[in-house]
C-alpha positions in Angstrom: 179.3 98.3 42.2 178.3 97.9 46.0 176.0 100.4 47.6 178.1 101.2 51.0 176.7 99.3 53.9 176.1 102.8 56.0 174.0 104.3 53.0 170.9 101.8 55.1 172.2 102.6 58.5 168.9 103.9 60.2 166.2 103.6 57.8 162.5 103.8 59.2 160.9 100.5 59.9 163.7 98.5 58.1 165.9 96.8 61.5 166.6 93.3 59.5 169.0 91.6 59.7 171.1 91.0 56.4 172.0 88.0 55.0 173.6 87.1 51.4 174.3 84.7 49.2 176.7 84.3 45.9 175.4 83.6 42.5 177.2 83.3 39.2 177.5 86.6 37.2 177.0 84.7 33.8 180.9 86.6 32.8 182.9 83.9 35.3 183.0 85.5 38.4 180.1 85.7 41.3 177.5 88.6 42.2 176.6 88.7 46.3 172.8 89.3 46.3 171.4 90.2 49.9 167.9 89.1 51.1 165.5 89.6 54.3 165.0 86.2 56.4 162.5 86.4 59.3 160.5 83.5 60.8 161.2 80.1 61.7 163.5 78.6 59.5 161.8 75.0 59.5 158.4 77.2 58.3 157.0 77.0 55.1 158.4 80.3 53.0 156.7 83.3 51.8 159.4 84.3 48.8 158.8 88.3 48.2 160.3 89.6 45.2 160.2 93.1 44.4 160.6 95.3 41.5 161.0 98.3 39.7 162.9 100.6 41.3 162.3 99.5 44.9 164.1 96.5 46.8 163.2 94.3 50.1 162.5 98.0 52.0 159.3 97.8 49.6 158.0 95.0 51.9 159.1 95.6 55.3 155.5 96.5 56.4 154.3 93.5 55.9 156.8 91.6 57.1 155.7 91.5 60.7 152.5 90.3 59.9 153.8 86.9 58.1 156.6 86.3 61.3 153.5 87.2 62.9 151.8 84.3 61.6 154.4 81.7 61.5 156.0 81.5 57.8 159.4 82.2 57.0 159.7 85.6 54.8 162.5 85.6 52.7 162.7 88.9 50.8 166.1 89.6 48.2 167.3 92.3 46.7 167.6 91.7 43.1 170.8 92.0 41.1 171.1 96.1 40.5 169.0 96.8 43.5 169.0 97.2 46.9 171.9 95.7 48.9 172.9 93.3 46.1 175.7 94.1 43.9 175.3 96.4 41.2 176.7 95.7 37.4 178.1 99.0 36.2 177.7 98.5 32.4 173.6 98.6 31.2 174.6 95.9 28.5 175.2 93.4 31.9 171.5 93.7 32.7 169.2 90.9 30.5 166.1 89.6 31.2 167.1 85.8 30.6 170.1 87.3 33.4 167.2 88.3 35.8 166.2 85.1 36.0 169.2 82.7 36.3 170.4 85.2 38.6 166.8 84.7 40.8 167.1 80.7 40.0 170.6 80.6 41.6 169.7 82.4 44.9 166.6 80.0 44.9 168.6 77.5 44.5 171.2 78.2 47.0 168.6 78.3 49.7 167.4 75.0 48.5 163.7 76.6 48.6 160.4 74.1 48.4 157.1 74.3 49.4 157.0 78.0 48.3 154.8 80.7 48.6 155.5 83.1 46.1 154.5 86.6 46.8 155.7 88.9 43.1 154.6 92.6 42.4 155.8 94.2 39.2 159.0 92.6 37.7 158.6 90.5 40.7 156.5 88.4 38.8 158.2 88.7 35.3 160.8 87.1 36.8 159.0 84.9 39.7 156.1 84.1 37.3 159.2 82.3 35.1 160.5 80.3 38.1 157.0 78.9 38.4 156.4 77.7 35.1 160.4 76.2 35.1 160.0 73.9 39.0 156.2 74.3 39.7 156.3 71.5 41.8 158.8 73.8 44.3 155.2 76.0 44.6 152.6 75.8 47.1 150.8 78.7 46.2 151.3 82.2 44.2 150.1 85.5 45.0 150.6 87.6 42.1 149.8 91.4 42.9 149.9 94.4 40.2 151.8 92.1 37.7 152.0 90.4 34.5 153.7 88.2 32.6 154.4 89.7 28.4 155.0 88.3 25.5 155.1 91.1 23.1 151.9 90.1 21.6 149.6 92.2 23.0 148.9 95.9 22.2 151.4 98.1 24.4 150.0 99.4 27.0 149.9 103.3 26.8 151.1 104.0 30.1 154.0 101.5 30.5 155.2 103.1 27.3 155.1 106.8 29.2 157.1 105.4 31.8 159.3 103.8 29.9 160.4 106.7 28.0 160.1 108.7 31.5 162.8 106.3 32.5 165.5 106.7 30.4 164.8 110.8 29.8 165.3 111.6 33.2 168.9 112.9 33.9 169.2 111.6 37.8 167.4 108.4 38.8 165.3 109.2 41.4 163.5 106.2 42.6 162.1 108.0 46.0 160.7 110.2 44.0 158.9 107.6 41.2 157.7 105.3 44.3 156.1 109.0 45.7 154.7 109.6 42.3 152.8 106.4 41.9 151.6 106.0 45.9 148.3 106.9 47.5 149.0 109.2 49.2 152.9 110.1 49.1 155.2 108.5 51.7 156.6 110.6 53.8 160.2 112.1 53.4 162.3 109.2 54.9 160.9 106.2 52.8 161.1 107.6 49.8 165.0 108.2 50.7 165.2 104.5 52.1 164.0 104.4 48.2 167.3 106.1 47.0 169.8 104.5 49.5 171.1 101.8 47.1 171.8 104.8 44.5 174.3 107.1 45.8 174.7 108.2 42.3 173.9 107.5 38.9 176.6 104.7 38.5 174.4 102.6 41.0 171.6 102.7 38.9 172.3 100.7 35.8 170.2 98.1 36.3 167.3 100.6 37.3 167.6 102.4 34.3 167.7 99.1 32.0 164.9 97.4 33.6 161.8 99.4 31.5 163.9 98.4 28.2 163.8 94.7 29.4 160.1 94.0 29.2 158.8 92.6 26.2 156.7 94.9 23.8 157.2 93.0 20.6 156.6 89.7 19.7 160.3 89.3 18.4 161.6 90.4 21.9 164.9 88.6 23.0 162.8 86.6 25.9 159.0 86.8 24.4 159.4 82.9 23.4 160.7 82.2 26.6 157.6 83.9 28.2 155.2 82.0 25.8 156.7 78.6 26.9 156.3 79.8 30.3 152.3 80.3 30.0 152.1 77.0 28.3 152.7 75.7 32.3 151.5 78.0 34.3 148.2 77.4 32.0 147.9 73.9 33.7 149.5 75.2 36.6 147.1 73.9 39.6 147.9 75.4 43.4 146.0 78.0 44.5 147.1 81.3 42.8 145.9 84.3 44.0 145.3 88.1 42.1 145.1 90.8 44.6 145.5 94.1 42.2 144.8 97.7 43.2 142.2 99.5 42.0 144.2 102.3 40.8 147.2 101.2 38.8 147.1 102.3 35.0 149.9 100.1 34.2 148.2 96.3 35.4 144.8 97.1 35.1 142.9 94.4 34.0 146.2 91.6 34.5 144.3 90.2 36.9 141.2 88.9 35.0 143.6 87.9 32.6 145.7 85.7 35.1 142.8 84.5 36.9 140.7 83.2 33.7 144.1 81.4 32.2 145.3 80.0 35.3 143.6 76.4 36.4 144.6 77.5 40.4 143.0 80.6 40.1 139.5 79.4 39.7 137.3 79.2 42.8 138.9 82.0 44.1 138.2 85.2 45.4 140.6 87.8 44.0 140.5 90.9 46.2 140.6 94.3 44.5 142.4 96.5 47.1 140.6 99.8 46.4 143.0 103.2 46.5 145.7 101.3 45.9 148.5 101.9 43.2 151.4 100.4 41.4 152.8 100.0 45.4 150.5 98.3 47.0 152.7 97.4 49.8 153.3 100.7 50.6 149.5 102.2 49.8 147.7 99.7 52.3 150.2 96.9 53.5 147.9 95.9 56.2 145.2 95.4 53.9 147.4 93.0 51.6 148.9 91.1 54.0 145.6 90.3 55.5 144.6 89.2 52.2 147.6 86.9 51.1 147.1 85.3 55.3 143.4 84.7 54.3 144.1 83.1 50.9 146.5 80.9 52.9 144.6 79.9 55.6 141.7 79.1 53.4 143.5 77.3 50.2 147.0 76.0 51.3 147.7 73.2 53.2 
């Protein structure tokens, strides 16, 4: 499935231009996956990466401010969201897919010297590419995210929401993003939310993504994720948490990731206070600022 190109025609504070790239499917054939690319191109790169159920609208606030400071801010849609193609069939959509699908578009831009910005599954999947090429990574900012194994107790929310997820009979992801924001956005972003869904057949890959994350230690990709804290725990560039204050879902990830991380230490992790699951759309001034500080102060 592709979303039609006029279901984003006029969305508020989105003007970017598109740009796309092919990847392989993992069935033989190629998937396009679109992405955000503002700034100098010769500037180091802020990499973006969204997740459940938003896309590259989710950051378009914040945006400005890095082109405002003179990185490159590259921003895809991943596979099943957004402006990228759109599997039809739910058994298409795998976790170990997420991420060769992510490591071919970050391959085809031939990204180094990365700054990687991941929120949500933006970090299941990012946090992965960091453990598999750190030496591509100048930094990581890791906001309202985790990386499971399926050896820790489930948390009690996530399980709500995961259940939510598949009960509901239209996928509304306008209305989950309004649910879980301080205060609600107004009217028009949270239909920028449903653009790439015109109707349920869009939204395989949202509905999968909540049965993808790892609850059990004999989860399809929970050895995979254990591998991949064995080298982020001697991973060494600065790595920043900057968590809000009021998501039930991460709470306390960012302790976790700053205690087991060797380029966390020595830094100041901001807790954004009122912030939710979203932060980009609760306070993206307030985040931005924080990520531009971490940078001017710990990146080189």
């Amino acid at each position: 499935m592709r979303t039609p190109d006029e279901a984003f025609a006029g969305l508020p504070d989105y003007g970017f231009a598109p740009h796309y790239v092919e990847v392989p499917s993992g069935a033989g054939d190629t998937l396009r996956m679109h992405y955000v690319d503002e700034g100098p191109r010769d500037a180091r790169p802020l990499l973006c990466l969204h997740g459940e159920p938003t896309w590259s609208y989710l950051y378009r606030k914040m945006i400005p401010h890095f082109r405002a400071a003179g990185f490159r801010t590259i921003a895809p849609d991943l596979v099943g969201f957004g402006r990228s193609d759109k599997p039809a069939r739910r058994g298409d959509y795998t976790y170990a897919r997420h991420v060769a699908w992510l490591r071919a578009f970050f391959d085809a831009l031939a990204l180094r010297d990365v700054v990687l910005v991941c929120q949500d599954w933006g970090g299941l999947l990012g946090l992965r590419l960091v453990a598999d090429c750190p030496e591509r990574f100048a930094a990581v900012v890791a906001a309202n995210t985790f990386l499971p194994t399926g050896d820790e107790p489930e948390n009690v929310a996530f399980a709500r929401w995961r259940a939510a997820s598949q009960r509901m009979p239209l996928f509304d992801a306008g209305a989950i993003v309004a649910r879980t924001c301080t205060p609600p956005p107004a009217a028009g972003v949270a239909a920028a939310y449903n653009a790439p869904f015109p109707d349920e057949r869009y939204a395989a890959g949202a509905r999968q993504f909540p049965l993808l994350v790892p609850t059990r230690p004999d989860d399809p990709e929970a050895a995979a994720n254990r591998a991949a804290w064995v080298a982020l725990r001697a991973f060494e560039n600065p790595f920043l948490c900057a968590f809000g204050d009021g998501d039930p879902i991460t709470r306390g990830a960012d302790r976790y990731l700053a205690a087991a991380i060797p380029g966390a230490r020595g830094i100041a992790h901001p807790t954004i206070a009122g912030a939710s699951h979203f932060l980009q759309e609760d306070h993206p001034d307030e985040f931005a600022a924080a990520i531009l500080g971490f940078l001017r102060e710990h990146v080189r």
